[in-house]
N, C-alpha and C positions, 0 to 999 in steps of 0.2 A: 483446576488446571485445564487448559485447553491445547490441542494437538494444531498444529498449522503447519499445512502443506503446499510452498506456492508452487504455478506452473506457467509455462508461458514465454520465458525469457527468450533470447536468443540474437541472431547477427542480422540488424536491419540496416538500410543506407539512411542515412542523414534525410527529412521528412519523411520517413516511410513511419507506420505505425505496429505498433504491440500492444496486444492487450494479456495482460496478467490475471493470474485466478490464485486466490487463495483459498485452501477448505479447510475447513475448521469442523473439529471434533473434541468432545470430552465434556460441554459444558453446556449451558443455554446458551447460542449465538446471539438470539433475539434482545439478551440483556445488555451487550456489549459496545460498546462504540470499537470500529475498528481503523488500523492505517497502514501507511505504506510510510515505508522508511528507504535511505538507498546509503550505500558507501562505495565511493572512487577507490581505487589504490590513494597513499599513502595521505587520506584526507579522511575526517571521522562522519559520521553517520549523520547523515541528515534527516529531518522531516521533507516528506512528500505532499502525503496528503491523507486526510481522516475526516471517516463518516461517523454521525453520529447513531448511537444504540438505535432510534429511530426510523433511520435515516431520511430525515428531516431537514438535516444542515451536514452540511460539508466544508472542508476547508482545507487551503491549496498553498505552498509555498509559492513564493512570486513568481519564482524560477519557473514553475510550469503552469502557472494559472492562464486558463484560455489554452492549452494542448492539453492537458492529463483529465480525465474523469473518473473519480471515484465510486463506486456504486456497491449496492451489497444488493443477493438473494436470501432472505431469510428462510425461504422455504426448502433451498440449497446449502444453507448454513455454508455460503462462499460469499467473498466482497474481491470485489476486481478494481484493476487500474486499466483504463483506456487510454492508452498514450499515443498523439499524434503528432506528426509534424514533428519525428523524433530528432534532435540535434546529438552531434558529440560527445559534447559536456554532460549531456544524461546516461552517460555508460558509464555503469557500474552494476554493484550487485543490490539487490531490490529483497526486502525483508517487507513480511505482513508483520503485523503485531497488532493485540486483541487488548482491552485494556482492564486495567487491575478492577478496575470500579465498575459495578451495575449501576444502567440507569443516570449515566453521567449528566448533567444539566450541560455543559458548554461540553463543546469538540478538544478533545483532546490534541495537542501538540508535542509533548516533550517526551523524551524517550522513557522517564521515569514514571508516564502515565501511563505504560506499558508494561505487562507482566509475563507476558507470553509472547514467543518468539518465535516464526518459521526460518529452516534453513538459509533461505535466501535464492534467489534467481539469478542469472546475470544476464544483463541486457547490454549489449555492444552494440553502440551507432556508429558505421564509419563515414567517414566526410567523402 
């Protein structure tokens, strides 16, 4: 089991930027492909974005591909979102999550790829 703790969130204007930090404890981070998840009020949980164990390959919902970057410190045992060019629509609260499987061959997507689960963040764009 692993511990995840993000930070970062908070109240930007519409393009402005946040970058997020997740830290991760309890396990080998180095084995794990990691990702970012988000949920709006009264809408369920999306994919964002996930790095692979590696981090080699990454991969981005359409919605934020070309603003958000996903990246990890292994030597940190942290992976971050660099979010730019923030809009509206991306306010919500912002979950890492670490995935069930070492050593994964493809990038994880789906929330069942996920076993581990931090708090969450909230990240508020106003227009």
């Amino acid at each position: 089991q692993v511990q995840l703790v993000e930070s970062g969130g908070g109240l930007v204007q519409a393009g402005g930027s946040l970058r997020l930090s997740c830290a991760a404890s309890g396990r080998t981070f180095i084995s794990y492909a990691m990702g970012w998840f988000r949920q709006a009020p009264g809408k369920e949980r999306e994919f964002v974005a996930a790095i692979k164990w590696s981090g080699g390959s990454t991969y981005y919902a359409d919605s934020v591909k070309g603003r958000f970057t996903i990246s990890r410190d292994n030597a940190k045992n942290t992976v971050y979102l660099q979010m730019n060019s923030l809009k509206p629509e991306d306010t919500a609260v912002y979950y890492c999550a670490a995935d069930i499987r070492p050593y994964r061959v493809v990038v994880p997507t789906t929330p069942r790829d996920f076993g581990s689960w931090g708090q969450g963040t909230q990240v508020t764009v106003s227009s």
